[in-house]
C-alpha positions as CSV (number, residue, x, y, z in Angstrom):
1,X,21.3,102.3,37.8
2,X,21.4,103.9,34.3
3,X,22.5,101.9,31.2
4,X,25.6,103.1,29.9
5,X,25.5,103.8,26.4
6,X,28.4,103.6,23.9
7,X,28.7,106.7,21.9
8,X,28.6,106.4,18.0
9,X,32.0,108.1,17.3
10,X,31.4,110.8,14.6
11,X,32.9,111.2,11.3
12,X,33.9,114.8,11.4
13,X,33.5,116.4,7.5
14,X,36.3,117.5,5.8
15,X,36.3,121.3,5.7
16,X,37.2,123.0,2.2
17,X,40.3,124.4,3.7
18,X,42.0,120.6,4.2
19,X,40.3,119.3,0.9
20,X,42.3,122.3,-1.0
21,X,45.4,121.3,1.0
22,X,44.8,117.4,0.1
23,X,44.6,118.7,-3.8
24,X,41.2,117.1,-4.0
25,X,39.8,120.7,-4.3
26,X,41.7,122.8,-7.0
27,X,41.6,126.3,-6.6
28,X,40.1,128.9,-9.1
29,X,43.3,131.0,-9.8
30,X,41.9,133.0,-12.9
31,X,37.9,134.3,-12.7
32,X,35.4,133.6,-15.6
33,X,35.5,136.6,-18.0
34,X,33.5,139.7,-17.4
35,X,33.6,138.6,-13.4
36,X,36.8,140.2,-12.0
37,X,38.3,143.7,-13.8
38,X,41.3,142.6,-16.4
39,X,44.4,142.7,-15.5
40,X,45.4,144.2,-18.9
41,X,44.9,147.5,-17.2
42,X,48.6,146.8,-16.2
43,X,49.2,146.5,-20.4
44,X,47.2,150.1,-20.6
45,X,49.2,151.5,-18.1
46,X,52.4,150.8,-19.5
47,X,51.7,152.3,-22.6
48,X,50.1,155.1,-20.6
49,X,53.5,155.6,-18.8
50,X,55.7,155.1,-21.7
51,X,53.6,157.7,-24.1
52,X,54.7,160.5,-21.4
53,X,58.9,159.8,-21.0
54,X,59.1,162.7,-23.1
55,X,56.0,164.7,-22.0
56,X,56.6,168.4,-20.0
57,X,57.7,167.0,-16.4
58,X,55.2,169.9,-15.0
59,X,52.3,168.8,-17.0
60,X,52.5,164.8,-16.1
61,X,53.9,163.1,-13.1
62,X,54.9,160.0,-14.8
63,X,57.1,162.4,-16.9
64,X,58.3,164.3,-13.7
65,X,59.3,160.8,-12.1
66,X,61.2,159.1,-15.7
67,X,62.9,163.2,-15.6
68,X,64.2,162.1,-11.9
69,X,66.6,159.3,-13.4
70,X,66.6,155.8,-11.9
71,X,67.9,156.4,-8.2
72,X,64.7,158.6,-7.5
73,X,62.4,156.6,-9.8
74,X,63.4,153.5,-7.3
75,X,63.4,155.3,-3.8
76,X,59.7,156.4,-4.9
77,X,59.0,152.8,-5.5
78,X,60.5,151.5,-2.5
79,X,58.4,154.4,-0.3
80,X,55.4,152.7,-1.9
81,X,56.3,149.7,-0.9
82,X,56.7,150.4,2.2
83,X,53.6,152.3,2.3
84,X,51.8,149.1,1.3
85,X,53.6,146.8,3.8
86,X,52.5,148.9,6.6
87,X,48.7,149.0,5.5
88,X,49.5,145.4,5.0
89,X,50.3,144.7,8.6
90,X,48.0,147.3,10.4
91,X,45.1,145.5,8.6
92,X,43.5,147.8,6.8
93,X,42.6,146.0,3.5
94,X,41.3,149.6,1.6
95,X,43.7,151.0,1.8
96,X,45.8,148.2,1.1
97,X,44.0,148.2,-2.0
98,X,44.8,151.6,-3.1
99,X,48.8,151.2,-1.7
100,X,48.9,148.2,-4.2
101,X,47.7,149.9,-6.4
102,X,50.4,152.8,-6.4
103,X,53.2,150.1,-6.4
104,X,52.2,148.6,-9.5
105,X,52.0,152.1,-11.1
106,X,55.2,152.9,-9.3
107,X,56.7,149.5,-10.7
108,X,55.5,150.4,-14.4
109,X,58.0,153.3,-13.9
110,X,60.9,151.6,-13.2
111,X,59.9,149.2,-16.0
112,X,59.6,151.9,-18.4
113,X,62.8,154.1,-16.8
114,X,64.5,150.3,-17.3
115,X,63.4,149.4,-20.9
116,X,61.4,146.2,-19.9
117,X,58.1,145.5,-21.3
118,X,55.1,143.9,-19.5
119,X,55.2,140.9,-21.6
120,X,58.9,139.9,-21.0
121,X,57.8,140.0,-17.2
122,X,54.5,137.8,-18.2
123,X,57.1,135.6,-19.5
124,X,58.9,134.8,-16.6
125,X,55.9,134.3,-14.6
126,X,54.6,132.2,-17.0
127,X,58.4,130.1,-17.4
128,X,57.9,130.1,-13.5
129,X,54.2,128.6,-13.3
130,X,53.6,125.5,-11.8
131,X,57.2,125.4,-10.3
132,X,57.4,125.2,-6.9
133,X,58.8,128.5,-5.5
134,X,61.0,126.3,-2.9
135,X,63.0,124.1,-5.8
136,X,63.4,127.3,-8.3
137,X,64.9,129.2,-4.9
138,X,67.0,126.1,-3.7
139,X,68.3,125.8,-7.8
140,X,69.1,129.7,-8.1
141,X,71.5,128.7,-4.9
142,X,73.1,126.3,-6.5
143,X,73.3,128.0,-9.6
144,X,75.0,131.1,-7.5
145,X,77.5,128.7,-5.8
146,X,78.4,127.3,-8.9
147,X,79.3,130.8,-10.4
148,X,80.8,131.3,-7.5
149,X,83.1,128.8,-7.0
150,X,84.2,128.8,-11.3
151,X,85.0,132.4,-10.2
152,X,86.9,132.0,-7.5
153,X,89.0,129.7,-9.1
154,X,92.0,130.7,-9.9
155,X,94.2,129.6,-13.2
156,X,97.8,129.9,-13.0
Protein backbone atom coordinates (compact mmCIF):
# COMPACT_ATOMS: atom_id res chain seq x y z
CA UNK A 1 0.00 0.00 0.00
CA UNK A 2 1.32 3.50 -0.94
CA UNK A 3 2.27 6.13 1.78
CA UNK A 4 0.15 8.94 1.65
CA UNK A 5 1.77 12.06 1.43
CA UNK A 6 0.61 15.42 2.86
CA UNK A 7 0.79 18.08 0.25
CA UNK A 8 2.91 21.34 1.10
CA UNK A 9 0.05 23.88 0.49
CA UNK A 10 1.43 26.62 -1.82
CA UNK A 11 1.76 30.21 -1.33
CA UNK A 12 0.29 31.48 -4.45
CA UNK A 13 2.26 35.10 -5.56
CA UNK A 14 0.57 38.12 -5.52
CA UNK A 15 0.00 39.17 -9.15
CA UNK A 16 0.65 43.05 -10.01
CA UNK A 17 -2.95 43.54 -10.73
CA UNK A 18 -4.04 42.83 -6.72
CA UNK A 19 -0.78 44.54 -5.44
CA UNK A 20 -1.98 47.85 -7.42
CA UNK A 21 -5.44 47.26 -5.96
CA UNK A 22 -3.80 46.78 -2.33
CA UNK A 23 -1.95 50.29 -3.05
CA UNK A 24 1.26 48.54 -2.36
CA UNK A 25 2.04 49.18 -6.11
CA UNK A 26 1.42 52.83 -7.19
CA UNK A 27 0.78 53.39 -10.68
CA UNK A 28 2.85 55.54 -13.14
CA UNK A 29 0.11 58.11 -14.12
CA UNK A 30 2.45 60.64 -15.96
CA UNK A 31 5.60 58.98 -18.36
CA UNK A 32 9.29 60.17 -17.92
CA UNK A 33 9.84 63.10 -20.40
CA UNK A 34 10.72 62.49 -23.99
CA UNK A 35 8.87 58.85 -23.53
CA UNK A 36 5.22 59.47 -24.35
CA UNK A 37 4.21 62.66 -27.00
CA UNK A 38 3.20 65.90 -24.74
CA UNK A 39 0.00 66.52 -24.11
CA UNK A 40 0.60 70.25 -24.74
CA UNK A 41 -0.35 69.47 -28.30
CA UNK A 42 -3.86 70.05 -26.78
CA UNK A 43 -2.30 73.89 -25.74
CA UNK A 44 -1.04 74.14 -29.68
CA UNK A 45 -4.25 73.20 -30.79
CA UNK A 46 -6.16 75.67 -29.11
CA UNK A 47 -4.29 78.36 -30.22
CA UNK A 48 -4.33 76.71 -33.63
CA UNK A 49 -8.23 76.86 -33.43
CA UNK A 50 -8.52 80.13 -31.91
CA UNK A 51 -6.04 81.98 -34.64
CA UNK A 52 -8.75 80.85 -37.40
CA UNK A 53 -12.44 82.21 -35.67
CA UNK A 54 -12.08 84.88 -38.05
CA UNK A 55 -10.30 83.06 -40.98
CA UNK A 56 -12.40 82.53 -44.64
CA UNK A 57 -14.93 79.60 -43.53
CA UNK A 58 -13.88 78.05 -47.12
CA UNK A 59 -10.34 78.18 -46.61
CA UNK A 60 -10.21 76.40 -42.86
CA UNK A 61 -12.62 74.10 -41.35
CA UNK A 62 -12.13 75.20 -37.85
CA UNK A 63 -13.38 78.55 -39.17
CA UNK A 64 -16.29 76.86 -41.19
CA UNK A 65 -17.34 74.99 -37.87
CA UNK A 66 -16.92 78.49 -35.15
CA UNK A 67 -19.09 80.27 -38.54
CA UNK A 68 -21.87 77.34 -37.75
CA UNK A 69 -22.65 78.96 -34.22
CA UNK A 70 -22.80 76.81 -31.06
CA UNK A 71 -25.88 74.39 -31.87
CA UNK A 72 -23.90 72.93 -34.89
CA UNK A 73 -20.46 73.34 -33.27
CA UNK A 74 -22.01 70.89 -30.46
CA UNK A 75 -24.04 68.30 -32.69
CA UNK A 76 -20.53 67.85 -34.55
CA UNK A 77 -19.08 67.12 -31.23
CA UNK A 78 -21.62 64.96 -30.08
CA UNK A 79 -21.37 62.89 -33.76
CA UNK A 80 -17.77 62.45 -32.68
CA UNK A 81 -18.51 61.23 -29.77
CA UNK A 82 -20.50 58.91 -30.77
CA UNK A 83 -18.19 57.91 -33.47
CA UNK A 84 -15.65 57.16 -30.76
CA UNK A 85 -18.05 55.25 -28.39
CA UNK A 86 -18.85 52.89 -31.16
CA UNK A 87 -15.08 52.12 -32.10
CA UNK A 88 -14.92 51.98 -28.35
CA UNK A 89 -17.31 49.09 -28.02
CA UNK A 90 -16.63 47.23 -31.40
CA UNK A 91 -12.99 46.95 -30.24
CA UNK A 92 -11.08 48.42 -32.55
CA UNK A 93 -8.40 50.29 -30.57
CA UNK A 94 -6.90 52.33 -34.14
CA UNK A 95 -9.37 53.61 -34.81
CA UNK A 96 -10.31 54.38 -31.42
CA UNK A 97 -7.21 56.28 -31.47
CA UNK A 98 -7.96 58.47 -34.32
CA UNK A 99 -11.96 58.96 -33.07
CA UNK A 100 -10.31 60.32 -29.86
CA UNK A 101 -8.49 62.16 -31.45
CA UNK A 102 -11.21 64.09 -33.45
CA UNK A 103 -13.20 64.62 -30.19
CA UNK A 104 -10.55 66.41 -28.55
CA UNK A 105 -10.14 68.59 -31.65
CA UNK A 106 -13.96 68.77 -31.84
CA UNK A 107 -13.92 69.70 -28.03
CA UNK A 108 -11.21 72.57 -28.62
CA UNK A 109 -14.07 74.04 -30.79
CA UNK A 110 -16.60 74.25 -28.48
CA UNK A 111 -14.02 75.55 -26.05
CA UNK A 112 -13.01 78.17 -28.31
CA UNK A 113 -16.91 78.81 -29.77
CA UNK A 114 -17.48 79.06 -25.64
CA UNK A 115 -14.58 81.43 -24.54
CA UNK A 116 -12.90 78.80 -22.22
CA UNK A 117 -9.21 78.30 -22.27
CA UNK A 118 -7.31 75.02 -21.79
CA UNK A 119 -5.87 76.12 -18.56
CA UNK A 120 -9.11 76.94 -16.70
CA UNK A 121 -10.09 73.23 -17.74
CA UNK A 122 -6.40 72.12 -16.35
CA UNK A 123 -7.59 73.78 -13.39
CA UNK A 124 -10.43 71.88 -12.54
CA UNK A 125 -8.78 68.73 -13.14
CA UNK A 126 -6.20 69.61 -11.13
CA UNK A 127 -8.91 71.09 -8.06
CA UNK A 128 -10.33 67.53 -8.81
CA UNK A 129 -7.09 65.32 -8.36
CA UNK A 130 -6.77 62.95 -5.83
CA UNK A 131 -10.62 63.31 -4.99
CA UNK A 132 -12.43 60.38 -5.25
CA UNK A 133 -14.80 60.74 -8.26
CA UNK A 134 -17.63 58.86 -5.97
CA UNK A 135 -17.57 61.66 -2.87
CA UNK A 136 -17.17 64.87 -5.39
CA UNK A 137 -20.45 63.05 -7.31
CA UNK A 138 -22.34 62.25 -3.94
CA UNK A 139 -21.33 66.18 -2.77
CA UNK A 140 -22.54 67.85 -6.20
CA UNK A 141 -25.98 65.91 -5.09
CA UNK A 142 -26.18 67.35 -2.07
CA UNK A 143 -25.06 70.54 -3.15
CA UNK A 144 -28.09 70.33 -5.99
CA UNK A 145 -30.65 69.35 -3.28
CA UNK A 146 -29.69 72.08 -1.28
CA UNK A 147 -30.26 74.67 -4.14
CA UNK A 148 -33.09 72.93 -4.58
CA UNK A 149 -34.87 72.99 -1.70
CA UNK A 150 -33.66 77.05 -0.80
CA UNK A 151 -35.49 77.40 -4.09
CA UNK A 152 -38.35 75.89 -3.64
CA UNK A 153 -39.02 77.59 -0.63
CA UNK A 154 -41.29 79.90 -0.67
CA UNK A 155 -41.35 83.43 1.54
CA UNK A 156 -44.63 84.92 2.19
Amino acid sequence: MAKATKKKPQKRAASKHRKREAGAMPLAIVPPPGEAPDAAVLDRLWMLVTSRRGADPNVSHSARLLSRGTASIAQKFGEEAVECLIEAVAGNREKLIAESADVLYHLIVVWVNGGVRPEEVWSELQRREGVSGIAEKAARSRAMALAFAVNSTKIP
